[in-house]
Steps between C-alpha positions, in 0.01 A plus 500: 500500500843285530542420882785616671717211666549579881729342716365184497399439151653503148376671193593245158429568173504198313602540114438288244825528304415683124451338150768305296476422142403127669224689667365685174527281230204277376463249575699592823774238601552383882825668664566315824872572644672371194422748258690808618448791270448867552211760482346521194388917391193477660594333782765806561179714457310339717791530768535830435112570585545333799812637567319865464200437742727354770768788465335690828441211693732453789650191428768357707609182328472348162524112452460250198566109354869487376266468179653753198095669426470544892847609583463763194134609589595562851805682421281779245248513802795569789705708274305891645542336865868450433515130681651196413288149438519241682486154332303217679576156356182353641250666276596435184262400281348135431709224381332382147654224492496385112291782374686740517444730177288316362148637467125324666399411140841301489445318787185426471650275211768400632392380831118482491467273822736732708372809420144415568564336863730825557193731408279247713764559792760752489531526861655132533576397107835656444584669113647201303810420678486881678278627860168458585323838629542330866882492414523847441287575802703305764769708393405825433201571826865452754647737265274774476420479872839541594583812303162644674643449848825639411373838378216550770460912463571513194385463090663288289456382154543118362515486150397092426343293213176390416443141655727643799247786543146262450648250762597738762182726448224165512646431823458826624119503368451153648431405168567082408823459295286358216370809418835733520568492103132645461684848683546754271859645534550766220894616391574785729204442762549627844352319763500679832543272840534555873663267727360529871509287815699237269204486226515638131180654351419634193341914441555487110546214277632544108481895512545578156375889479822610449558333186252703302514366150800276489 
């Protein structure tokens, strides 16, 4: 059962934001922040599922990256609660530097030597001419943590990216940056967290149930 926040805690459902045509062709092709472009079908499906199971919860505040997928994903999900969405600049996704839209095959070619040391080390070798893992995680843990404190009592939901979501979610599992890319963070997931006593923990990570077949 989903914990109710009390006074002193915060409910956040952490949403991985859904699929793009990046996201779904193959071989799929990196979108850091550069590449901008909206839902695909079944990511507006896979929304909509969401948007469905969450209908009855009683959210009090939507949030997402100034990102067009999140932004739009959030929006479908907040539309039965009638709220507006917030837009936090700090979690947008991963800069990717020089790869952006091009696909792993590609840069394995390309840049053979870079993209095995990033592999090796994600947490402190950067995307090629982009942000290392650590990168994104000095700025988004603040981020998240602040947007906890400010709605203690309440739910909220933060619609974010994939590399946004692994970072924040291996520091809540104590897990070593190195590994965060191995954390699987499906189109549409719901993650639930609760923020207590100034500490974020995870109760559900990459819920997909409510996707069904999509």
């Amino acid at each position: 059962m989903l914990p109710r926040p009390d006074a002193d805690s915060t409910i956040l459902l952490l949403i991985r934001h859904g699929a793009t045509a990046a996201n779904l062709q193959r071989p799929y092709i990196l979108q850091g922040r550069t590449l901008n472009g909206p839902l695909s079908e079944t990511g507006i499906a896979q929304v909509s599922k969401a948007r469905d199971f969450l209908r009855s919860f009683p959210i009090d505040a939507f949030y997402s990256s100034p990102m067009l997928r999140a932004r739009q994903s959030a929006e479908i999900i907040a539309e039965p609660h009638g709220l507006e969405v917030e837009s936090i600049e700090d979690i947008v996704e991963v800069h990717v530097g020089d790869w952006e839209s091009k696909s792993w095959d590609i840069i394995m070619k390309e840049d053979p030597e870079i993209y095995e040391n990033f592999m090796k080390n994600p947490a402190d070798i950067p995307y090629k001419n982009g942000e290392s893992y650590r990168d994104v995680h000095t700025r988004i843990v603040p981020a998240f943590k602040q947007l906890a404190a400010e709605n203690l009592g309440k739910m909220i939901v933060v619609v974010a990216h994939n590399v946004v979501n692994r970072a924040l979610l291996s520091d809540l599992l104590a897990l070593d940056l190195l590994h965060a890319k191995d954390l699987k963070q499906n189109n549409a997931c719901i993650n639930v967290l609760e923020y207590k006593q100034d500490r974020l923990k995870v109760i559900t990570l990459n819920g997909v149930f409510h996707l069904g077949e999509i």
